[in-house]
N, CA, C and O atoms as CSV, one atom per row, in Angstrom:
chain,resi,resn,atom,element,x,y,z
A,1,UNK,N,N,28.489,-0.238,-22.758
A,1,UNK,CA,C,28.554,1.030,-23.461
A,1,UNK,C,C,27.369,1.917,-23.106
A,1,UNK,O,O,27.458,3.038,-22.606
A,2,UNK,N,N,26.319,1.315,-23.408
A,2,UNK,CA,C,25.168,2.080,-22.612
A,2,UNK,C,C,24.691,2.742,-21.553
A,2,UNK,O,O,23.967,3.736,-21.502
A,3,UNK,N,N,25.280,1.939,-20.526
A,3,UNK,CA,C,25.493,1.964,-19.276
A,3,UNK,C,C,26.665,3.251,-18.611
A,3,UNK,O,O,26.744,3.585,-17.428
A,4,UNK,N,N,27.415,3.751,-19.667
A,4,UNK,CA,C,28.764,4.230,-19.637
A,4,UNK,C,C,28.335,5.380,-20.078
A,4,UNK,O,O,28.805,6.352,-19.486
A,5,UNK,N,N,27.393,5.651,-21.156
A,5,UNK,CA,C,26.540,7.177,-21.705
A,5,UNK,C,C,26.060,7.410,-20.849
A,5,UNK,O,O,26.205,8.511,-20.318
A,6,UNK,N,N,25.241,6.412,-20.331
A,6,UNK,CA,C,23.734,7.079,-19.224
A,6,UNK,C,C,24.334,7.743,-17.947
A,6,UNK,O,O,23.695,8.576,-17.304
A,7,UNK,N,N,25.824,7.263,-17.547
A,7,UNK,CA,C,26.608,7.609,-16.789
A,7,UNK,C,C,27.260,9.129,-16.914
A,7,UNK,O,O,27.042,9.992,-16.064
A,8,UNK,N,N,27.793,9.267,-17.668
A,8,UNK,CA,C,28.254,10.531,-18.587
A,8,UNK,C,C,26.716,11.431,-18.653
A,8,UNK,O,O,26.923,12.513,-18.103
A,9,UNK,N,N,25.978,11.384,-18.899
A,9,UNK,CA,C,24.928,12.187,-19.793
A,9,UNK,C,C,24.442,12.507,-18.027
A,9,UNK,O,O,24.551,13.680,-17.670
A,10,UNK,N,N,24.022,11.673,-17.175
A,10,UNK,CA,C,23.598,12.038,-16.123
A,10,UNK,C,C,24.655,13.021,-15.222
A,10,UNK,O,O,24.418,14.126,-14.735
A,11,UNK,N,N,25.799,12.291,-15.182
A,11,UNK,CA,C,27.275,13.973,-14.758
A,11,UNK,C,C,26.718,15.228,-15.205
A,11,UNK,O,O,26.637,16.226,-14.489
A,12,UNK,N,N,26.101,15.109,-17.140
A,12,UNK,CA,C,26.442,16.081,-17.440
A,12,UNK,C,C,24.932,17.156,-16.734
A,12,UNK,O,O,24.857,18.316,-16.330
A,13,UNK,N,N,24.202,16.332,-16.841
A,13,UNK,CA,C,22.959,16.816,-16.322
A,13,UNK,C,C,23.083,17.844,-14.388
A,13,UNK,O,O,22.603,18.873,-13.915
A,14,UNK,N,N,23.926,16.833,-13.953
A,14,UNK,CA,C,24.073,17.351,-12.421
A,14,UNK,C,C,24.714,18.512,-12.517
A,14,UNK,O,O,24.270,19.501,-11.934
A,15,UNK,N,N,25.992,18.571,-13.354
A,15,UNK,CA,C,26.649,19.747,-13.369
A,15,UNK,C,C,25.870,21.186,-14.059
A,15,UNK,O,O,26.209,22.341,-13.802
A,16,UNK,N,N,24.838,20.806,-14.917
A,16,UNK,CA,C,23.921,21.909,-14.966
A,16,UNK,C,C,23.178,22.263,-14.133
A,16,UNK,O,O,23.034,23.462,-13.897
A,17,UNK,N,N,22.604,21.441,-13.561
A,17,UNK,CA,C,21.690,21.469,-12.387
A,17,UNK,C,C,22.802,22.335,-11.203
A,17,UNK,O,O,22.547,23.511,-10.946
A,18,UNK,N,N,23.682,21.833,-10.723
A,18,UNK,CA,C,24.058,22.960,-10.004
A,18,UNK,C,C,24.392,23.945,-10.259
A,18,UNK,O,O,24.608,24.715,-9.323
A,19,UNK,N,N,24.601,24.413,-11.653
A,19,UNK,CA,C,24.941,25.737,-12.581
A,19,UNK,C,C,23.739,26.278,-12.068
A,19,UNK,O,O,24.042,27.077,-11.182
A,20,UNK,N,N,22.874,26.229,-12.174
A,20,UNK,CA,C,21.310,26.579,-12.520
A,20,UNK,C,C,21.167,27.024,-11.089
A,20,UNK,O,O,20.628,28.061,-10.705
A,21,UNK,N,N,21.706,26.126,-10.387
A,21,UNK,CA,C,20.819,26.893,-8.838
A,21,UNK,C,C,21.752,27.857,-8.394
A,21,UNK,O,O,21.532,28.722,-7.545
A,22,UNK,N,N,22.684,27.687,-8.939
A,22,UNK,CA,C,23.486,29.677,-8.373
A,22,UNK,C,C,22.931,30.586,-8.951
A,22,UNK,O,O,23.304,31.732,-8.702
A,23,UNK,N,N,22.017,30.391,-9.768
A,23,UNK,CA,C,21.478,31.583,-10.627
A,23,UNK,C,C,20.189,31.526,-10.525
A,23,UNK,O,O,19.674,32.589,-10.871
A,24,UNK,N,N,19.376,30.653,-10.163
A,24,UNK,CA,C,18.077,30.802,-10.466
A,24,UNK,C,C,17.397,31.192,-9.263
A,24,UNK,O,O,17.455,30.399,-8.323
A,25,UNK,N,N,16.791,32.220,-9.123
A,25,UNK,CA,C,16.054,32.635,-7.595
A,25,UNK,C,C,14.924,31.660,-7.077
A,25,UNK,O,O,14.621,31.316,-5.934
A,26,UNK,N,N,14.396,31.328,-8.334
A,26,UNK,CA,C,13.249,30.809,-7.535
A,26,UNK,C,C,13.771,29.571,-6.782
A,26,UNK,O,O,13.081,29.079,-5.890
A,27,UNK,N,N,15.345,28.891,-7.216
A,27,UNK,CA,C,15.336,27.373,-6.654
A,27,UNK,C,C,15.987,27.870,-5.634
A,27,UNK,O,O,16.101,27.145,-4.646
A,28,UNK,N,N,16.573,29.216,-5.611
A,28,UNK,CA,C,17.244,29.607,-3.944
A,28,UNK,C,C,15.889,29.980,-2.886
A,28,UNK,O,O,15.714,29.805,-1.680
A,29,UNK,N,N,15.164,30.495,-3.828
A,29,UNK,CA,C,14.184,30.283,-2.476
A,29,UNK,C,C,13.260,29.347,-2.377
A,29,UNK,O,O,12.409,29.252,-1.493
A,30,UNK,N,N,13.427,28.649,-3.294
A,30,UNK,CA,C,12.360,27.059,-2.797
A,30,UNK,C,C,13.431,26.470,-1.672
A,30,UNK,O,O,12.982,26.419,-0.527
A,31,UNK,N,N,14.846,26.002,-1.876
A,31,UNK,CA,C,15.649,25.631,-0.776
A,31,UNK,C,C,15.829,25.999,0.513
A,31,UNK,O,O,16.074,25.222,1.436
A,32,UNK,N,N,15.662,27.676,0.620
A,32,UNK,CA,C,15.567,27.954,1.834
A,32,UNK,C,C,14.620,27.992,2.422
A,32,UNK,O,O,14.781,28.209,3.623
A,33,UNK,N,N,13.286,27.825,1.967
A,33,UNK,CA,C,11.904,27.314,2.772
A,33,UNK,C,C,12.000,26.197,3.134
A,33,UNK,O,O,11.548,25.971,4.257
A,34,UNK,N,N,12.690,24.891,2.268
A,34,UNK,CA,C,13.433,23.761,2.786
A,34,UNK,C,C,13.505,24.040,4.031
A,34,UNK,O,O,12.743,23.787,4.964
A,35,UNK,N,N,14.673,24.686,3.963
A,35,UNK,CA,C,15.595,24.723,4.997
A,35,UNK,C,C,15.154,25.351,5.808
A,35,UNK,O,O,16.148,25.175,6.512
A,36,UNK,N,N,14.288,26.222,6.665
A,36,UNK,CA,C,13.508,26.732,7.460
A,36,UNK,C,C,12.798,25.752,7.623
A,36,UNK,O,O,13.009,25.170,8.687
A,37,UNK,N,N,12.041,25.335,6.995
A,37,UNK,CA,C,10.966,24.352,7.516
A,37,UNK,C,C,11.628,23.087,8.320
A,37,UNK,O,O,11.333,22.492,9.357
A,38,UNK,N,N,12.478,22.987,7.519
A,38,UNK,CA,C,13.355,21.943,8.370
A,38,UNK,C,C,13.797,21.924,9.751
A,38,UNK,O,O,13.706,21.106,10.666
A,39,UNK,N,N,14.314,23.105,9.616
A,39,UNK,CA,C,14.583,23.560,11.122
A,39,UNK,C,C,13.810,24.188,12.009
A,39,UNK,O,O,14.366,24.740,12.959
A,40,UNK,N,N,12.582,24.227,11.901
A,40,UNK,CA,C,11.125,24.407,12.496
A,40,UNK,C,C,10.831,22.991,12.910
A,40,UNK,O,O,10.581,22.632,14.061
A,41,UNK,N,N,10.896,22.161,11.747
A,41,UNK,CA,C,10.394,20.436,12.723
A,41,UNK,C,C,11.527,20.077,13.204
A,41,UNK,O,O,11.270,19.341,14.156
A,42,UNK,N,N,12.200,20.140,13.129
A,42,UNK,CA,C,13.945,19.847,13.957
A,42,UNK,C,C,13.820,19.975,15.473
A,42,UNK,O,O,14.112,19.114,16.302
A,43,UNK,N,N,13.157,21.656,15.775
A,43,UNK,CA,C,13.219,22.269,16.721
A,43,UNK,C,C,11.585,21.570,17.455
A,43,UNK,O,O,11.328,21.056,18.544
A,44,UNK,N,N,10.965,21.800,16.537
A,44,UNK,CA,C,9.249,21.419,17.306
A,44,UNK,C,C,9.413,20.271,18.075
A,44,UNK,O,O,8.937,20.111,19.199
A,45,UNK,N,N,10.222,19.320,17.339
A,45,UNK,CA,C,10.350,17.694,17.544
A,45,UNK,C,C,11.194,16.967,18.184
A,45,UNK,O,O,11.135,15.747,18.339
A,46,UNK,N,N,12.122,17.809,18.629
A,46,UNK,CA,C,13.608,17.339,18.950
A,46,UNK,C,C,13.551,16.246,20.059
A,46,UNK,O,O,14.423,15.394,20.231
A,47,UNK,N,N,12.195,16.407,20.926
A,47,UNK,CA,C,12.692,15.257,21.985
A,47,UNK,C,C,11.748,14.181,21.523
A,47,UNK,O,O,11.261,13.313,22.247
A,48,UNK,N,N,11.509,14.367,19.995
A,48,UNK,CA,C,10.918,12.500,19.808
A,48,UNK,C,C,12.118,12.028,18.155
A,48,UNK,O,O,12.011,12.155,16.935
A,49,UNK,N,N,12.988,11.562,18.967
A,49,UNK,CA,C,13.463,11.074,17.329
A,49,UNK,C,C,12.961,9.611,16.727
A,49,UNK,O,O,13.580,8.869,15.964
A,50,UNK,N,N,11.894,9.463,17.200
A,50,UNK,CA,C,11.290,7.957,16.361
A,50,UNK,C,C,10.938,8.863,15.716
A,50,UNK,O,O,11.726,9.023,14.783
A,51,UNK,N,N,9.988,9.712,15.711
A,51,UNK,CA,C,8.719,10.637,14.685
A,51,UNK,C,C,10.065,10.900,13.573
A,51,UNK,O,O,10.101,10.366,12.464
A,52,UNK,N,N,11.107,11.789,14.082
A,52,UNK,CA,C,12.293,12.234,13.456
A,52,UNK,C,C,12.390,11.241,12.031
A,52,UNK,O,O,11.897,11.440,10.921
A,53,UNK,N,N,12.948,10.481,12.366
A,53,UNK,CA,C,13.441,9.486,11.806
A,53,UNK,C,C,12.284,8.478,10.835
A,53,UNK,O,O,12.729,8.211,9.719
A,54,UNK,N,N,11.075,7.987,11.098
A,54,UNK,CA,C,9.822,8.211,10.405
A,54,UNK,C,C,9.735,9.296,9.255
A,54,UNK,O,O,9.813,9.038,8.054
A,55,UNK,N,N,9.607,10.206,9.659
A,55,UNK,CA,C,9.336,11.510,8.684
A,55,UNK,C,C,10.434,11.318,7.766
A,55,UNK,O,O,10.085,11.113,6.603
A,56,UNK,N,N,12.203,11.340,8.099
A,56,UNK,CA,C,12.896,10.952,7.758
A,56,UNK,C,C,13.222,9.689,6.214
A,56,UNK,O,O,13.707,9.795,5.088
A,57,UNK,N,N,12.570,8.499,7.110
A,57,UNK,CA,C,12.128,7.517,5.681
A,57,UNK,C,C,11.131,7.855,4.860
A,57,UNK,O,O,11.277,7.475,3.698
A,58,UNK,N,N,10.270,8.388,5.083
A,58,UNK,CA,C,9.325,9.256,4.201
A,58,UNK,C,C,9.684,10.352,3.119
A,58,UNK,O,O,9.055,10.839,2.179
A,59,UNK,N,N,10.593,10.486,3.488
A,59,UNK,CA,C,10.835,11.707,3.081
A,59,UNK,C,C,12.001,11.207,2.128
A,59,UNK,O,O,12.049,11.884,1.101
A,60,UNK,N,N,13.005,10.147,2.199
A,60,UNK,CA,C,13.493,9.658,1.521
A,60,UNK,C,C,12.745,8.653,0.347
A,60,UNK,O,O,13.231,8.617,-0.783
A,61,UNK,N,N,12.040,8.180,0.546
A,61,UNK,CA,C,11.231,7.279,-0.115
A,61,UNK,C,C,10.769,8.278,-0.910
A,61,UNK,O,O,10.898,7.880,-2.068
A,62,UNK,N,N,10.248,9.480,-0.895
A,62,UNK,CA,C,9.507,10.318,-2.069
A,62,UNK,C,C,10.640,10.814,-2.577
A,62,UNK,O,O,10.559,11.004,-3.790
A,63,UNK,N,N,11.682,11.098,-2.085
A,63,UNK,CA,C,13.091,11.278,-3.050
A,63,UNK,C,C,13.682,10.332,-3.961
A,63,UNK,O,O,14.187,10.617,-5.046
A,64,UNK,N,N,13.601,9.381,-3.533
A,64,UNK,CA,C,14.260,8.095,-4.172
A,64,UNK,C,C,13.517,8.198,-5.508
A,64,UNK,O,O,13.975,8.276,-6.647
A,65,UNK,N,N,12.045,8.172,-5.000
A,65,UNK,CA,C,10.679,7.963,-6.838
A,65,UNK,C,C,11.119,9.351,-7.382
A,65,UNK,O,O,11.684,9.221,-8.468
A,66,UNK,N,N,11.061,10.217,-7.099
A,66,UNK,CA,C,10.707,11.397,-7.675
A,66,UNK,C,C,12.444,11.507,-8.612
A,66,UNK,O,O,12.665,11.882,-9.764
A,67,UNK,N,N,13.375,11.028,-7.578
A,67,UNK,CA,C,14.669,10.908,-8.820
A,67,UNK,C,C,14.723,10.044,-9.747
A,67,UNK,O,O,15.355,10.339,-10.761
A,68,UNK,N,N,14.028,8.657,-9.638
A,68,UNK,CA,C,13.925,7.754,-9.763
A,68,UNK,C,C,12.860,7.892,-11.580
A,68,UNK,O,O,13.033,7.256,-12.620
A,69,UNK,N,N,12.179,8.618,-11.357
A,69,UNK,CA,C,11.061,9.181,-11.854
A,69,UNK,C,C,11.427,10.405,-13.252
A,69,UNK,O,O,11.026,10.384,-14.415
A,70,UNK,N,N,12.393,11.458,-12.497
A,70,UNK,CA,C,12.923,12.082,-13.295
A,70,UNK,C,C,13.942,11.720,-14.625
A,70,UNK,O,O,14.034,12.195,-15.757
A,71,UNK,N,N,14.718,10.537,-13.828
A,71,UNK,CA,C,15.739,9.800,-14.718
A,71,UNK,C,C,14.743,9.139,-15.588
A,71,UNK,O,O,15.063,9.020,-16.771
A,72,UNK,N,N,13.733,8.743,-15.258
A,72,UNK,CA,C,13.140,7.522,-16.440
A,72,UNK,C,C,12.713,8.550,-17.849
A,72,UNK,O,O,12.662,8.231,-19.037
A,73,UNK,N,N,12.433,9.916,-17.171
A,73,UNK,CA,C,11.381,10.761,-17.885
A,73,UNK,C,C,12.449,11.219,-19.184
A,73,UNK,O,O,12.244,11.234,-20.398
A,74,UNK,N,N,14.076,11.700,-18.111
A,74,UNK,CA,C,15.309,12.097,-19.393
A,74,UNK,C,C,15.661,10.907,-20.346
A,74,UNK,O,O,16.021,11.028,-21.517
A,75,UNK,N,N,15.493,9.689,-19.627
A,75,UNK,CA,C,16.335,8.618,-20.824
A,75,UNK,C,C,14.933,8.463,-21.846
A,75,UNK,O,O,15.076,8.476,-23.068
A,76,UNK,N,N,13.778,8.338,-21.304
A,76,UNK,CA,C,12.283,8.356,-22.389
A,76,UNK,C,C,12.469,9.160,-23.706
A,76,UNK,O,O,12.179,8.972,-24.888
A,77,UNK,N,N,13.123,10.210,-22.934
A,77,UNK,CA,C,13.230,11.546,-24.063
A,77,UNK,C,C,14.731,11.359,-24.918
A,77,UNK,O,O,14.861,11.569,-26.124
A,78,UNK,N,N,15.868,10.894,-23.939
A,78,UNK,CA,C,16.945,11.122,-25.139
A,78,UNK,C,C,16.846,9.736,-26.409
A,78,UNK,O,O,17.155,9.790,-27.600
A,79,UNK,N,N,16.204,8.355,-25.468
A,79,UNK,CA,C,15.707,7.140,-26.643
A,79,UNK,C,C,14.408,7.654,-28.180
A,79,UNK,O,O,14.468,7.055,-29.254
A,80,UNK,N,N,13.655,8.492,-27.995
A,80,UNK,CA,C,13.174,9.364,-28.660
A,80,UNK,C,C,13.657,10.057,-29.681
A,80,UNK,O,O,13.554,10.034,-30.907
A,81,UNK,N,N,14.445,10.946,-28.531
A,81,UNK,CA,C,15.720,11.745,-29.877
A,81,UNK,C,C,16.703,10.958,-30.840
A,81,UNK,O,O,17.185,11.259,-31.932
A,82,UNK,N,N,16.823,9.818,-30.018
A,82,UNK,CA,C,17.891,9.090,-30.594
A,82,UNK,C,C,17.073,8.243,-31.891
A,82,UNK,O,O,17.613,8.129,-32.991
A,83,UNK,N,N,15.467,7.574,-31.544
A,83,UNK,CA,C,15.094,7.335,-32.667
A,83,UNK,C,C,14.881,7.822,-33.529
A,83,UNK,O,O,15.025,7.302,-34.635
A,84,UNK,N,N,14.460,9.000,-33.337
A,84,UNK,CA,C,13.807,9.962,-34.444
A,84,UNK,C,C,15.088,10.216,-35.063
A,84,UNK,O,O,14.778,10.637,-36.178
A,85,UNK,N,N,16.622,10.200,-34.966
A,85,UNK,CA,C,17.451,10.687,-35.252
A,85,UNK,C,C,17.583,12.351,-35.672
A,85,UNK,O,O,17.660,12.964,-36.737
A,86,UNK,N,N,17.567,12.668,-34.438
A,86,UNK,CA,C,17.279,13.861,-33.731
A,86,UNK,C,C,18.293,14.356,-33.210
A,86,UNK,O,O,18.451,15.573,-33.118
A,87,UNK,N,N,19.359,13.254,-32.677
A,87,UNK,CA,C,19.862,13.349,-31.391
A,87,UNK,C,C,21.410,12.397,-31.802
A,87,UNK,O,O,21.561,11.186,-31.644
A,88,UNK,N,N,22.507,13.468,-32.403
A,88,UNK,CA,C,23.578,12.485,-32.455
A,88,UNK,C,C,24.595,12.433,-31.144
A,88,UNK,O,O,25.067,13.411,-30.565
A,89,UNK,N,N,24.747,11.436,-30.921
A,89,UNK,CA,C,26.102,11.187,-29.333
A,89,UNK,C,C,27.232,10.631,-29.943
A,89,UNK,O,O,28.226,10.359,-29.269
């Protein structure tokens, strides 16, 4: 059952999250500096894909914590709400 909320509650979270970035400027232009930058080392680098691919796991590995990280921070907060009875589901 638990397992089945945290499931649900996290959907519901993504589907805001992409609500949010059609509208919010600043995350359209944090993405497209992404995305420029990206394609600046793409282009700088192209004839070494070890480095590629390096940078690559790196770059996944700080994604993995940082989602990893975020989720711990929402369930911290809705177990909170839920004690304080704050927070009916």
């Amino acid at each position: 059952m638990k397992e089945a909320m945290r499931q649900r509650l996290w959907g519901m979270m993504d589907g805001v999250q992409r609500e949010r970035a059609g509208r919010d400027p600043k995350w359209q232009r944090l993405e497209k500096e992404c995305q420029a930058l990206h394609g600046v080392f793409r282009k700088r680098h192209l004839g070494n894909p070890r480095l590629r691919a390096e940078v690559l796991r790196l770059v996944d590995a700080y994604g993995a914590f940082s989602e990893y990280r975020g989720k711990t921070q929402f369930y911290l907060g809705l177990q909170i709400g839920l004690e304080l009875g704050r927070l009916e589901i």
